[in-house]
C-alpha positions as a LaTeX table, in Angstrom:
\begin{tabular}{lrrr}
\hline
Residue & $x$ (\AA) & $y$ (\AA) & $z$ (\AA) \\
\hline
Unk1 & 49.84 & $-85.11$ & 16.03 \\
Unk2 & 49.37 & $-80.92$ & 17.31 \\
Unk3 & 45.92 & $-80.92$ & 19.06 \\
Unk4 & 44.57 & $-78.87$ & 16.87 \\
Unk5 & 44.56 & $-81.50$ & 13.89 \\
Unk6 & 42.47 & $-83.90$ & 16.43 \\
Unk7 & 39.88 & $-81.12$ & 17.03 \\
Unk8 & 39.30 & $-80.28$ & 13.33 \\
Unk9 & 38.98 & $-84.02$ & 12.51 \\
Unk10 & 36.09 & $-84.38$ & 15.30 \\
Unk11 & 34.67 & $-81.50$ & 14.64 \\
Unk12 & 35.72 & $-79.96$ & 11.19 \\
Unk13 & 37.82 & $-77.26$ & 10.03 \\
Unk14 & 34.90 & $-74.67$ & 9.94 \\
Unk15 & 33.94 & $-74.95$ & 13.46 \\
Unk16 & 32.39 & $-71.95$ & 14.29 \\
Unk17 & 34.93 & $-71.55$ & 18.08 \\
Unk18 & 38.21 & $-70.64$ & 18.03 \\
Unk19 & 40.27 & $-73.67$ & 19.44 \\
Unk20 & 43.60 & $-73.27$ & 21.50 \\
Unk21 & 45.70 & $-75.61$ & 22.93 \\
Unk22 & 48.95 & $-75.78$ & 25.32 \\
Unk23 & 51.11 & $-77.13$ & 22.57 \\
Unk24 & 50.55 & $-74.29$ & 20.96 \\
Unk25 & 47.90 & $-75.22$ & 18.20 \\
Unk26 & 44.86 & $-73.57$ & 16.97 \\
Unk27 & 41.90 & $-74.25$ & 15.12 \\
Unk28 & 38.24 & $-72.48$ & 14.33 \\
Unk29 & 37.30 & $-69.51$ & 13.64 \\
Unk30 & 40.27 & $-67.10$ & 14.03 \\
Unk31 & 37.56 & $-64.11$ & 14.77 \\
Unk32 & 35.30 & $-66.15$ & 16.96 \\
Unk33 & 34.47 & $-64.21$ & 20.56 \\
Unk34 & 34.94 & $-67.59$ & 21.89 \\
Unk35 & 37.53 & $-70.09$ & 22.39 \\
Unk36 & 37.61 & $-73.51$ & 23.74 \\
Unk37 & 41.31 & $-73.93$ & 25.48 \\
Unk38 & 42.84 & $-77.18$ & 26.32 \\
Unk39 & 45.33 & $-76.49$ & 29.25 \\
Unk40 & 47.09 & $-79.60$ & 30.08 \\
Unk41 & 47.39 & $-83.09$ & 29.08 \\
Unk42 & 45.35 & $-84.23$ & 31.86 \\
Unk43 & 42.30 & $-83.30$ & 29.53 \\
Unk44 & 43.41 & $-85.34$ & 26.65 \\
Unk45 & 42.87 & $-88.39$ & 29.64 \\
Unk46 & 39.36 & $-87.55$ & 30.20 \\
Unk47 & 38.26 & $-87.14$ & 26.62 \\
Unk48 & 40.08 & $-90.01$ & 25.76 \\
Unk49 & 38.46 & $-92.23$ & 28.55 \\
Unk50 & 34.89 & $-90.87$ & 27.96 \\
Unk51 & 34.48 & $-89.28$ & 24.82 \\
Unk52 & 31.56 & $-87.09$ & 23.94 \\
Unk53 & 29.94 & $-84.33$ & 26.83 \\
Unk54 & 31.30 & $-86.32$ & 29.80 \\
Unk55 & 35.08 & $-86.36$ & 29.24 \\
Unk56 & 34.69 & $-82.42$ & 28.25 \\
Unk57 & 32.88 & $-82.11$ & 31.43 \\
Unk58 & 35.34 & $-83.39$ & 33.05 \\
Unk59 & 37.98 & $-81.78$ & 31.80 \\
Unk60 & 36.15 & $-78.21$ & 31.99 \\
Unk61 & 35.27 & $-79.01$ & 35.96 \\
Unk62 & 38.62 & $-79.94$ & 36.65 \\
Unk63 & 39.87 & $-77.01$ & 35.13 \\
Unk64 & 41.64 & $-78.61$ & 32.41 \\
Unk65 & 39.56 & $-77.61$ & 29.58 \\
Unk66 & 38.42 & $-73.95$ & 29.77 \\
Unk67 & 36.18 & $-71.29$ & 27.90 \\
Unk68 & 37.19 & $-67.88$ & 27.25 \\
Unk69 & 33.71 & $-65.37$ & 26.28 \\
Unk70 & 30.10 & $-66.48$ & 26.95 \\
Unk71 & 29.28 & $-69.83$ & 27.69 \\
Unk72 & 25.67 & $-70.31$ & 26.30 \\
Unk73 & 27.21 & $-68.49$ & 23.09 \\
Unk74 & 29.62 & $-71.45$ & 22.47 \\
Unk75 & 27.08 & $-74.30$ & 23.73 \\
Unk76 & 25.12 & $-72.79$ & 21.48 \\
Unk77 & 26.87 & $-72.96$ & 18.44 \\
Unk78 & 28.51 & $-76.16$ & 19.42 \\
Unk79 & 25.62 & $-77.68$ & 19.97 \\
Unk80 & 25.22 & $-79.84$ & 16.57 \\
Unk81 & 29.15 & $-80.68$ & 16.49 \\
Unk82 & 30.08 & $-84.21$ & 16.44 \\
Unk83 & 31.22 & $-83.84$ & 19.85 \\
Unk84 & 28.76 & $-82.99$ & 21.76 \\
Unk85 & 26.92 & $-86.24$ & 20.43 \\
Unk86 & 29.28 & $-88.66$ & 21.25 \\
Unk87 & 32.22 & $-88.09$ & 19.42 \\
Unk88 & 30.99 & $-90.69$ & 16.47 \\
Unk89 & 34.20 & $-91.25$ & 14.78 \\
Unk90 & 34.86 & $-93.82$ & 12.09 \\
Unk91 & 37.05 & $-97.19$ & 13.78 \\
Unk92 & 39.71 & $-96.07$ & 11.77 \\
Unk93 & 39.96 & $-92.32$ & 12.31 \\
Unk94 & 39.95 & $-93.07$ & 15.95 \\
Unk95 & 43.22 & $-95.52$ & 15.57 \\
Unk96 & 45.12 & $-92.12$ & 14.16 \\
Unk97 & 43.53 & $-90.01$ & 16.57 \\
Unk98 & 44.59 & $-92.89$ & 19.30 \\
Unk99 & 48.09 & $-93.12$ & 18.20 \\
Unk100 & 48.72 & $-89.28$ & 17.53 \\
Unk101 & 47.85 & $-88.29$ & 21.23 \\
Unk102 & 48.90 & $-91.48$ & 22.74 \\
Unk103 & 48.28 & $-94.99$ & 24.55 \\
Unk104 & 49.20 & $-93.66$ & 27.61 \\
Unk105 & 45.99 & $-91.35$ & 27.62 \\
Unk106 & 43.56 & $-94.13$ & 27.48 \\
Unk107 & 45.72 & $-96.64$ & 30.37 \\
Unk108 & 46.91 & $-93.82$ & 32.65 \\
Unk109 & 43.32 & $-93.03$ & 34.24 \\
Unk110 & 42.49 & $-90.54$ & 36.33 \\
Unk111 & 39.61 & $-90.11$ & 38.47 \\
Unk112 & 36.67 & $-87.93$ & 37.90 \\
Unk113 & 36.51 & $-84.43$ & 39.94 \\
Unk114 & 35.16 & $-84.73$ & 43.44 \\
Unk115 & 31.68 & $-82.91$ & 42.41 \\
Unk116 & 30.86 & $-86.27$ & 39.95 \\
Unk117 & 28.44 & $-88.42$ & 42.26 \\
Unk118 & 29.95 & $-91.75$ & 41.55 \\
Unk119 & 27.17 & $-94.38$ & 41.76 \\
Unk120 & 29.22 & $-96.58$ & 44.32 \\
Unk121 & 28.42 & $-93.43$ & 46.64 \\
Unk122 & 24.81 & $-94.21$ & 46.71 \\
Unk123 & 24.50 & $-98.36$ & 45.96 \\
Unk124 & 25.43 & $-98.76$ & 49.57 \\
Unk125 & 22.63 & $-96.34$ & 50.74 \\
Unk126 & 20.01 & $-99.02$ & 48.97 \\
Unk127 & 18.24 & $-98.81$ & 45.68 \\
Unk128 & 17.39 & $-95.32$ & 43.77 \\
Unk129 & 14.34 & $-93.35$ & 45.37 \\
Unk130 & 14.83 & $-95.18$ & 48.86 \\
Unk131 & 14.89 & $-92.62$ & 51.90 \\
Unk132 & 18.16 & $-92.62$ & 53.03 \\
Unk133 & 19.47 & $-92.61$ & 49.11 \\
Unk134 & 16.92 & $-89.79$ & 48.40 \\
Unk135 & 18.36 & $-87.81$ & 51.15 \\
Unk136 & 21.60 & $-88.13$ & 50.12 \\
Unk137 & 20.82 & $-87.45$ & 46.42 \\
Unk138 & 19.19 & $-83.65$ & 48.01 \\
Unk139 & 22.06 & $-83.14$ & 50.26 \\
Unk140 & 24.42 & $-83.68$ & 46.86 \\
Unk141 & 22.73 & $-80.78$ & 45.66 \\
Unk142 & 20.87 & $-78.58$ & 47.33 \\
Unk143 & 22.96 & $-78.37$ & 50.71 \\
Unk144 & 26.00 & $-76.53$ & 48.77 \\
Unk145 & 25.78 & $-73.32$ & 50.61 \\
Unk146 & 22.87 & $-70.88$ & 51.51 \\
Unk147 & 25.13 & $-68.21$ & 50.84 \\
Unk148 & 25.89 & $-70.07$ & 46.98 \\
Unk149 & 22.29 & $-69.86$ & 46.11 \\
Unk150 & 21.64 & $-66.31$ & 47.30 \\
Unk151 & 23.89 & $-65.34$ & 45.00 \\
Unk152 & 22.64 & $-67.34$ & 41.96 \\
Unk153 & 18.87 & $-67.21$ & 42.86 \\
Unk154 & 18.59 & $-63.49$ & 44.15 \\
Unk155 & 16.53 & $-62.42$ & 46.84 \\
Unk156 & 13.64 & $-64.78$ & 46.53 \\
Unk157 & 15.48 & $-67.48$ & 47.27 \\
Unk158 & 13.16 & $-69.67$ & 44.83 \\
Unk159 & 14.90 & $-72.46$ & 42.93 \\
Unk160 & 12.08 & $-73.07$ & 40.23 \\
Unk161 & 11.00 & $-72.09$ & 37.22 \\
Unk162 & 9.60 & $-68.29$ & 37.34 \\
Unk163 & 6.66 & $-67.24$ & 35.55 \\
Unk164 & 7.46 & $-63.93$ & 33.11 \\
Unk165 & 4.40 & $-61.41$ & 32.34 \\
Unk166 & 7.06 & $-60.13$ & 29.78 \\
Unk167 & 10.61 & $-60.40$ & 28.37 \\
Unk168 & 11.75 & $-57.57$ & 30.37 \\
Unk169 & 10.09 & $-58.72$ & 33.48 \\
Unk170 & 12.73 & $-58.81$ & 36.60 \\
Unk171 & 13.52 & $-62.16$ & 38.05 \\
Unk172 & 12.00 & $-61.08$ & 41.73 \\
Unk173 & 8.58 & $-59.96$ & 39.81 \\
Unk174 & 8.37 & $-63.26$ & 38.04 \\
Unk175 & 9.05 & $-65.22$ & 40.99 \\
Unk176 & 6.36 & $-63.48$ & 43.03 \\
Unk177 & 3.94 & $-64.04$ & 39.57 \\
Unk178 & 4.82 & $-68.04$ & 39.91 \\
Unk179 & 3.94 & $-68.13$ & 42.96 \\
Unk180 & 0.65 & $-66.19$ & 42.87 \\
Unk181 & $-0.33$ & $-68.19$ & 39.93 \\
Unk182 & $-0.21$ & $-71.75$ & 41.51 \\
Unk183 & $-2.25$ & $-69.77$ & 44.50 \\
Unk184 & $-4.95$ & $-68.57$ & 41.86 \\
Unk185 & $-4.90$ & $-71.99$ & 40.79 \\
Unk186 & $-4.86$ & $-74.02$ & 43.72 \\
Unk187 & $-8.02$ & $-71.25$ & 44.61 \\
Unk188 & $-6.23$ & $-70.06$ & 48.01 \\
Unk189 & $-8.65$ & $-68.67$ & 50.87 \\
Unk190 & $-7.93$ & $-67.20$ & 54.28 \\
Unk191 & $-8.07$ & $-70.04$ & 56.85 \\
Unk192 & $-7.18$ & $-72.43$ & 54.38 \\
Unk193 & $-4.62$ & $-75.58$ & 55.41 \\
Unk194 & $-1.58$ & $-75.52$ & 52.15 \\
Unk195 & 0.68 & $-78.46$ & 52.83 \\
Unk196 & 3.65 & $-77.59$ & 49.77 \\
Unk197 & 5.60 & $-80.72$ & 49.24 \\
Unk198 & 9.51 & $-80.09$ & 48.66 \\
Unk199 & 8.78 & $-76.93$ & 49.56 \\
Unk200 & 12.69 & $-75.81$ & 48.95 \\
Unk201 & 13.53 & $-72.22$ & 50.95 \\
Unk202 & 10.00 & $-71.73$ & 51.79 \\
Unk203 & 9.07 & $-69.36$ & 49.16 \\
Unk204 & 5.59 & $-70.71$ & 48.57 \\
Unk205 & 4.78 & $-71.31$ & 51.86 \\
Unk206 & 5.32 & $-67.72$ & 53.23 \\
Unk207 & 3.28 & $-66.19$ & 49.84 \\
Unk208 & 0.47 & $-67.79$ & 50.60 \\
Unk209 & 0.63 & $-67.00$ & 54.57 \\
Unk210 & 1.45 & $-63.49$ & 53.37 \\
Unk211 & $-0.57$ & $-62.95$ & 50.53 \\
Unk212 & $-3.47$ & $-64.95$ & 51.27 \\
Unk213 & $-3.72$ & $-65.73$ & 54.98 \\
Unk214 & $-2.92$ & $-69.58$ & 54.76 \\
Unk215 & $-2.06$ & $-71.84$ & 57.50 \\
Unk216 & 0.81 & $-73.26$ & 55.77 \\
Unk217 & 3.42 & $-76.31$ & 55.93 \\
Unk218 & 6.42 & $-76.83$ & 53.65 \\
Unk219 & 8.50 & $-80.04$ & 53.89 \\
Unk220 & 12.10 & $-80.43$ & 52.76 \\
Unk221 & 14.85 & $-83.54$ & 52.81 \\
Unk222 & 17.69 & $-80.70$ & 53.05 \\
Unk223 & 18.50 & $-79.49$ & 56.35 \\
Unk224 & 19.57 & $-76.28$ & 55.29 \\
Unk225 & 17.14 & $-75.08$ & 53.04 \\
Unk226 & 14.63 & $-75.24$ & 56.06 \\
Unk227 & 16.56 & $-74.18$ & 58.80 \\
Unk228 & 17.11 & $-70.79$ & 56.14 \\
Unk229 & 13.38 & $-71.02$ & 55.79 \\
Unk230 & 12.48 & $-70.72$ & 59.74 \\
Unk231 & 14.72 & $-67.77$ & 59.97 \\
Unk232 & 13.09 & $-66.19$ & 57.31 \\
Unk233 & 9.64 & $-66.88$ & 58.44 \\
Unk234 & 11.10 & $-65.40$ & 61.45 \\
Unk235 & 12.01 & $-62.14$ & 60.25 \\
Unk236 & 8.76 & $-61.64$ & 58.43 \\
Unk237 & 6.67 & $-61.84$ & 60.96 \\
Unk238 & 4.99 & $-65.33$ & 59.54 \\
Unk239 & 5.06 & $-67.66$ & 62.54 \\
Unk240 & 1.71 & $-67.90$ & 63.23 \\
Unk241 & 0.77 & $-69.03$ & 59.96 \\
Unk242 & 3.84 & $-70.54$ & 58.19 \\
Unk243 & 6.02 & $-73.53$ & 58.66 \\
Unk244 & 9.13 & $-75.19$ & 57.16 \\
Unk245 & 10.17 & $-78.76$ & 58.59 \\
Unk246 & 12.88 & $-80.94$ & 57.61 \\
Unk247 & 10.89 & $-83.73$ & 56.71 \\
Unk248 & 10.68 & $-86.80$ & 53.71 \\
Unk249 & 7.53 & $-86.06$ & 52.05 \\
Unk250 & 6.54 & $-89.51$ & 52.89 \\
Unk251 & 7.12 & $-89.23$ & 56.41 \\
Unk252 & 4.30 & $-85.84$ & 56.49 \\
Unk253 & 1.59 & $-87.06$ & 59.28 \\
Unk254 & $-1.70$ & $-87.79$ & 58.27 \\
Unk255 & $-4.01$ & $-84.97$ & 58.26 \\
Unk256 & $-6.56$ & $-83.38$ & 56.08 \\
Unk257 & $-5.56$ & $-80.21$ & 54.14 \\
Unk258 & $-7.76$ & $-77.99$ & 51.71 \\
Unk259 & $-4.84$ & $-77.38$ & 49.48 \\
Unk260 & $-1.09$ & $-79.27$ & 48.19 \\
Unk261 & 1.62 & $-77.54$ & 46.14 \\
Unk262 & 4.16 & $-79.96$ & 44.20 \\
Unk263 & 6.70 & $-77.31$ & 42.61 \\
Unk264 & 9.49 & $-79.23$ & 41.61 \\
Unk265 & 9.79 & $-82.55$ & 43.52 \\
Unk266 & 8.34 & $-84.49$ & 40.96 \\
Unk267 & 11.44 & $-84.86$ & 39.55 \\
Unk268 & 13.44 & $-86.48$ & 42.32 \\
Unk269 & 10.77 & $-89.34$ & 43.08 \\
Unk270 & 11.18 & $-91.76$ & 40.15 \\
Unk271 & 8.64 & $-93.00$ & 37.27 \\
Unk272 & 8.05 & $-96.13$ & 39.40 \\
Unk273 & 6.97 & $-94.25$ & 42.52 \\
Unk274 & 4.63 & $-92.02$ & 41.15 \\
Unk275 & 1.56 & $-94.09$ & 41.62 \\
Unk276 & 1.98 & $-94.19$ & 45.31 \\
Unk277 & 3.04 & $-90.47$ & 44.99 \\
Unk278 & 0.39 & $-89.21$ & 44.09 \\
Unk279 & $-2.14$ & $-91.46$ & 46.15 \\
Unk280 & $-0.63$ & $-90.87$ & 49.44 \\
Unk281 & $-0.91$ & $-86.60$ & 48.03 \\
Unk282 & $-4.79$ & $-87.58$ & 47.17 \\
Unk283 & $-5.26$ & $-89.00$ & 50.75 \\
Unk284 & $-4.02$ & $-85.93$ & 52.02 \\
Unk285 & $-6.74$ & $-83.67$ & 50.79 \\
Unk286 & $-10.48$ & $-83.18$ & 51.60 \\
Unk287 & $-12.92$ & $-83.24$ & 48.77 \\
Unk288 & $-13.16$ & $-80.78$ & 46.73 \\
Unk289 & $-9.69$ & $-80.26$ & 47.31 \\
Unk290 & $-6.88$ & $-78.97$ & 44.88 \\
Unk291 & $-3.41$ & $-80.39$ & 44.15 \\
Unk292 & $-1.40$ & $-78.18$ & 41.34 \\
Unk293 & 1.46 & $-80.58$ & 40.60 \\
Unk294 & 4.72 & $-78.10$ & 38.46 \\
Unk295 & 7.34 & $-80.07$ & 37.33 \\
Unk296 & 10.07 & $-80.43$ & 34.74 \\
Unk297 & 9.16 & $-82.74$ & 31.62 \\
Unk298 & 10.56 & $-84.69$ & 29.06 \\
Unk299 & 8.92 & $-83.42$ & 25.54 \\
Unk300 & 7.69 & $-86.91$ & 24.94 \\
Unk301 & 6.12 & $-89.92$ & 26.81 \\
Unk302 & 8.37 & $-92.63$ & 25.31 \\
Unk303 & 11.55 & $-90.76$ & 26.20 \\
Unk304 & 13.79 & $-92.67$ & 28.80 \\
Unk305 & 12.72 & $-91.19$ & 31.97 \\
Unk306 & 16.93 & $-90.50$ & 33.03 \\
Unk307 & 20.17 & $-91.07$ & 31.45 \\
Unk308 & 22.29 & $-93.46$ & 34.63 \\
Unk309 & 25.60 & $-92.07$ & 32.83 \\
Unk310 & 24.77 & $-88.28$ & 31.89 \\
Unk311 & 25.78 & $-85.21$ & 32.89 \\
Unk312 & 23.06 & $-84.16$ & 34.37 \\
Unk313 & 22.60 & $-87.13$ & 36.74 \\
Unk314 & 26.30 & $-87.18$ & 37.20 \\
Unk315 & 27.00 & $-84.13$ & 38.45 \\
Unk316 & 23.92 & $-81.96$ & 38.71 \\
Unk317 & 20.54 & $-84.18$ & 39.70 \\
Unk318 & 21.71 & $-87.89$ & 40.96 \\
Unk319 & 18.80 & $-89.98$ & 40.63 \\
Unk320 & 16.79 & $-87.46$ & 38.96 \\
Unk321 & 13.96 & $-88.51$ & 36.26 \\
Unk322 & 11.83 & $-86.74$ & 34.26 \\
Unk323 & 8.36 & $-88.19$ & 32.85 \\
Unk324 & 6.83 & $-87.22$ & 29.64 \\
Unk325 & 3.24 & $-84.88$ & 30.44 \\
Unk326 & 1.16 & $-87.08$ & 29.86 \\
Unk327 & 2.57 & $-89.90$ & 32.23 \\
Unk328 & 2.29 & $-87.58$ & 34.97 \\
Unk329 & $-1.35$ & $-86.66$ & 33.98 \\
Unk330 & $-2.30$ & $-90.05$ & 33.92 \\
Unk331 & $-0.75$ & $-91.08$ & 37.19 \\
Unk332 & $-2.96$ & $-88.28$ & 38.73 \\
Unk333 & $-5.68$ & $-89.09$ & 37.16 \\
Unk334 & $-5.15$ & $-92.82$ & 38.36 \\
Unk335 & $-4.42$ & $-91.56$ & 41.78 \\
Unk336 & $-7.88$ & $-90.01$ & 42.07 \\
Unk337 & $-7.44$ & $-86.97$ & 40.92 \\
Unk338 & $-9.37$ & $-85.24$ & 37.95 \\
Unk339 & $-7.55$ & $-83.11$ & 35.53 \\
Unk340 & $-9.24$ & $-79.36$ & 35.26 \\
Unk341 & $-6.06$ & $-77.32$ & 33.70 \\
Unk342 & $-2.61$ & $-77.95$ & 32.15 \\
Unk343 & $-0.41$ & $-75.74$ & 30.70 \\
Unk344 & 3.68 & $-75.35$ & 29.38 \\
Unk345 & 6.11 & $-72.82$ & 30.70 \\
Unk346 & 8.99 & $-74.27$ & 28.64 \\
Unk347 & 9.89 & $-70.64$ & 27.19 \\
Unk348 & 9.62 & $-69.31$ & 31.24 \\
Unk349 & 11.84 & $-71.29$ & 32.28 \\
Unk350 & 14.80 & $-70.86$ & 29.75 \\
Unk351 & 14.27 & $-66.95$ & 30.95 \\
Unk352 & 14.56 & $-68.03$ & 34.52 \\
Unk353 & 17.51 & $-69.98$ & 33.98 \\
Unk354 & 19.61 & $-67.26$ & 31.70 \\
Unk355 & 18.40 & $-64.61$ & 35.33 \\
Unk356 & 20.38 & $-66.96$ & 37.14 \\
Unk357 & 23.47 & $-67.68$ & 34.77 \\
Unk358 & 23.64 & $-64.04$ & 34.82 \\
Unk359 & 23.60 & $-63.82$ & 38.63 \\
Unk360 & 26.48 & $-66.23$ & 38.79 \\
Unk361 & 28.27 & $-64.51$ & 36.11 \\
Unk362 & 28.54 & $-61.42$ & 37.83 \\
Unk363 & 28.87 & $-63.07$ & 41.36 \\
Unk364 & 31.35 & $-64.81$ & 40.16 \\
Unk365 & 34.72 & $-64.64$ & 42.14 \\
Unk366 & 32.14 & $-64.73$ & 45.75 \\
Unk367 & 30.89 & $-67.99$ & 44.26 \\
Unk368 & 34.07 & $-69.47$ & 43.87 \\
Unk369 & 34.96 & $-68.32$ & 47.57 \\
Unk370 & 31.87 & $-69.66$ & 48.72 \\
Unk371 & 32.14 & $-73.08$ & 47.34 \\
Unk372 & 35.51 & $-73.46$ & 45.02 \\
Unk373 & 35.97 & $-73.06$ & 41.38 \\
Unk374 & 34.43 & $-76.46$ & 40.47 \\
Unk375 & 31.66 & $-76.64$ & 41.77 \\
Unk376 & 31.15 & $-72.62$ & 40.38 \\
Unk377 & 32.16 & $-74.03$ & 36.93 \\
Unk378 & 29.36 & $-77.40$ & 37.35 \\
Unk379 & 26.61 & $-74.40$ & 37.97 \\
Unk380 & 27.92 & $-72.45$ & 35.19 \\
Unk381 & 27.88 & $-75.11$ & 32.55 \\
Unk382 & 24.28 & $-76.45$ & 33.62 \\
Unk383 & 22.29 & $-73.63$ & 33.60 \\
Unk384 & 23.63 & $-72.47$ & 30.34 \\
Unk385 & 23.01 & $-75.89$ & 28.65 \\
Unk386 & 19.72 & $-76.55$ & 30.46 \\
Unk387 & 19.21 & $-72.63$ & 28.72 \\
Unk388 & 19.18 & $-74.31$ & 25.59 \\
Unk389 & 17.47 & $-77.08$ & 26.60 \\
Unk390 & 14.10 & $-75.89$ & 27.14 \\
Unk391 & 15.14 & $-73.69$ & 24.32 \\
Unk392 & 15.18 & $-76.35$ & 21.90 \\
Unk393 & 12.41 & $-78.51$ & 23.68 \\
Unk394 & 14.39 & $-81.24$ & 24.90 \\
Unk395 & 13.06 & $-80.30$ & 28.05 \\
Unk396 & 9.49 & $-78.72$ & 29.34 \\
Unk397 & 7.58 & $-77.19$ & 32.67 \\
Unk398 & 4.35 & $-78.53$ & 33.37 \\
Unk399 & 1.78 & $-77.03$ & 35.45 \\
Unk400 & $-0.84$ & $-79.61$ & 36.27 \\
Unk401 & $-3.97$ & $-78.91$ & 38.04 \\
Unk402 & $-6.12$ & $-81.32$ & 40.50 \\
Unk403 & $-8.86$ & $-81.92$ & 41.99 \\
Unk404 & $-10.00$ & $-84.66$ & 44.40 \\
Unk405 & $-14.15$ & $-84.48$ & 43.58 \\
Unk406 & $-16.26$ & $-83.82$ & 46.75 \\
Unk407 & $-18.34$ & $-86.95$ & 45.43 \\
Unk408 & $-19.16$ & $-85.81$ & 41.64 \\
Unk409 & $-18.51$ & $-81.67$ & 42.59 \\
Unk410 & $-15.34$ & $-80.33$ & 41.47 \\
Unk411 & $-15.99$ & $-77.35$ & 43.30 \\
Unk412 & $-14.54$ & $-74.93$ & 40.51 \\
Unk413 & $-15.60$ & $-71.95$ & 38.43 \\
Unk414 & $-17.41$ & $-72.82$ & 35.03 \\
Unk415 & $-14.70$ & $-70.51$ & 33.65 \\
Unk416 & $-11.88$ & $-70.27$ & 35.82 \\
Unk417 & $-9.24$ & $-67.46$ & 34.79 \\
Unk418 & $-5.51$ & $-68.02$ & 35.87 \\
Unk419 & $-4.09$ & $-65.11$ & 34.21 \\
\hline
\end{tabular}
């Protein structure tokens, strides 16, 4: 059986790709601007040992599998193909599928590519959310190269989701617009203490020195992003006022600050931890002080929190989990906190992400020198699919706002504007 039969009986004759493969078959659309190309036989193993998005992950990391044209264009239009929901073939279909590319496929295994964090990497390292695990889990990710992000996250340096006054805005302008927001919410003062948790390259740290006179600390669990910070912080003069430490959140001393900025930690420290999260942040603060807590969410609150066996935890955020808005809410709320302001970015973030699909894009052969092709090609495939993510609301950005009551004052404007 030619390859190309298989592909239109998973996915239909119309499929709107084109489809080559090395035996010389095609399938799709014949006037498609992009095609799906099977390589080698070694992809046939993965898709036949893990049907569905992981085997094609595989395949495509591996360099088995590739895509010639955009890639969010073909996620996009691939997106409600049998395929990229698991491959649910009828018993018997899959017999003839099994016996035209055969046996051998499915008993000859081969191992995933090195960027898949198998979970016997981290069982031995003690159960998900511990410290050590945790700091593995951040060193999986974001300890792949300085020099890899500059070129995906620009100049800022910011790894989070960017706040857009318009379509057209620029990536830097938006980033600087995130970051004043959560300071205009968070009500940032000269001579105020700002203790950002997860604090990434320090880009929220050295705003609010810079832009608002803030004695401020960021903490980190990856070496590199802070020791990038310091130097930065060097450069701009910021010493006095800013900090960036290596450092588990948990492990911050005790100490009273006026202000705490959560931008995208939240999702690394688990649905079970979030109680004591959130009541150690709540300790931290005086009265009358503000937490603004931004995080990825799931659209609903009865949504499995991760997926043990996806993509995305696979190869992209081990351990990761993502709480529905309203869990998170609550566990603030529980922690001490009382709600004053909420709001979704989803739509900001989907323009973030295509800024930085872009960047890698057209950085592409210094990405690939900087940290190989397949780890290049794991960055490539999840920002365009996380594109159409929060595109399609499987995923949100919540902005939550804080505030530990000085007794019953909240110590906020009747009519606070964020805008």
């Amino acid at each position: 059986m030619r390859l190309a039969e298989i592909f239109e009986r998973v996915v239909g004759k119309d499929a709107p790709v084109r489809f080559r493969a090395y035996d010389g078959s095609t399938a799709g659309d014949p006037e498609s601007d992009t095609t799906l190309v099977v390589r080698n036989p070694a992809a046939l193993n993965y898709l036949a040992q893990s049907p569905g998005a992981m085997g094609l992950t595989r395949a495509y990391v591996a360099g088995h599998i590739d895509l010639e044209g955009d890639m969010y264009t073909a996620l996009d239009r691939m997106a409600g193909v049998a395929f990229n929901d698991g491959m649910r073939i009828p018993p018997g279909e899959m017999a003839r599928i099994v016996r035209g590319i055969g046996w051998v496929k499915f008993v000859n295994r081969i191992p995933p590519p090195p960027q898949e964090m198998r979970r016997g990497r981290l069982s031995w390292l003690g159960t998900r959310h511990a410290k050590d695990r945790d700091a593995e889990v951040i060193h999986h990710h974001y300890d792949v190269s300085n020099a890899f992000y500059e070129l995906v996250l620009g100049p800022s340096m910011t790894y989070t989701c960017a706040v857009f006054g318009s379509g057209d805005a620029s990536l830097e302008q938006a980033q600087y617009d995130k970051h004043d927001l959560v300071a205009r919410k968070l009500g940032l003062e000269e001579g105020m203490r700002l203790l950002d948790v997860g604090c990434g390259w320090g880009g929220m740290v050295m705003h609010a020195a810079r832009e608002y006179g803030v004695k401020a600390l960021g903490v980190t669990l990856s070496k590199e992003q802070a020791e990038w910070a310091s130097k930065r912080i060097a450069q701009e003069g910021l010493t006095d006022l800013a900090e960036v430490r290596h450092m588990d959140y948990r492990d911050v001393p005790d100490g009273i600050y006026d202000r705490i900025s959560s931008i995208g930690l939240t999702e690394h420290i688990g649905k079970k931890n979030l109680p004591d999260y959130f009541a150690g942040l709540n300790d931290k603060l005086k009265p009358g002080g503000r937490l603004l807590n931004h995080c990825i969410t799931r659209p609903r609150n009865d949504l499995p929190a991760m997926k043990p066996g996806g993509v995305i935890n696979r190869y992209v955020f081990p351990d990761g989990e993502l709480e529905g808005p309203a869990e998170i809410q609550m566990r603030m709320n529980d922690a001490g906190f009382e709600i004053r302001h909420q709001e979704n970015l989803r739509e900001h973030y989907a323009l973030t992400l295509r800024h930085w699909a872009d960047n890698l894009d057209r950085n592409w052969d210094a990405a690939v020198r900087e940290v190989g092709e397949g780890t290049a090609r794991v960055w490539r495939l999840y920002m365009n699919g996380c594109i159409l993510g929060f595109e399609r609301n499987v995923v949100q950005l919540h902005q939550i706002l804080g505030v530990k009551l000085d007794g019953t004052a909240a110590h906020m404007p009747l009519r606070p504007r964020f805008e």
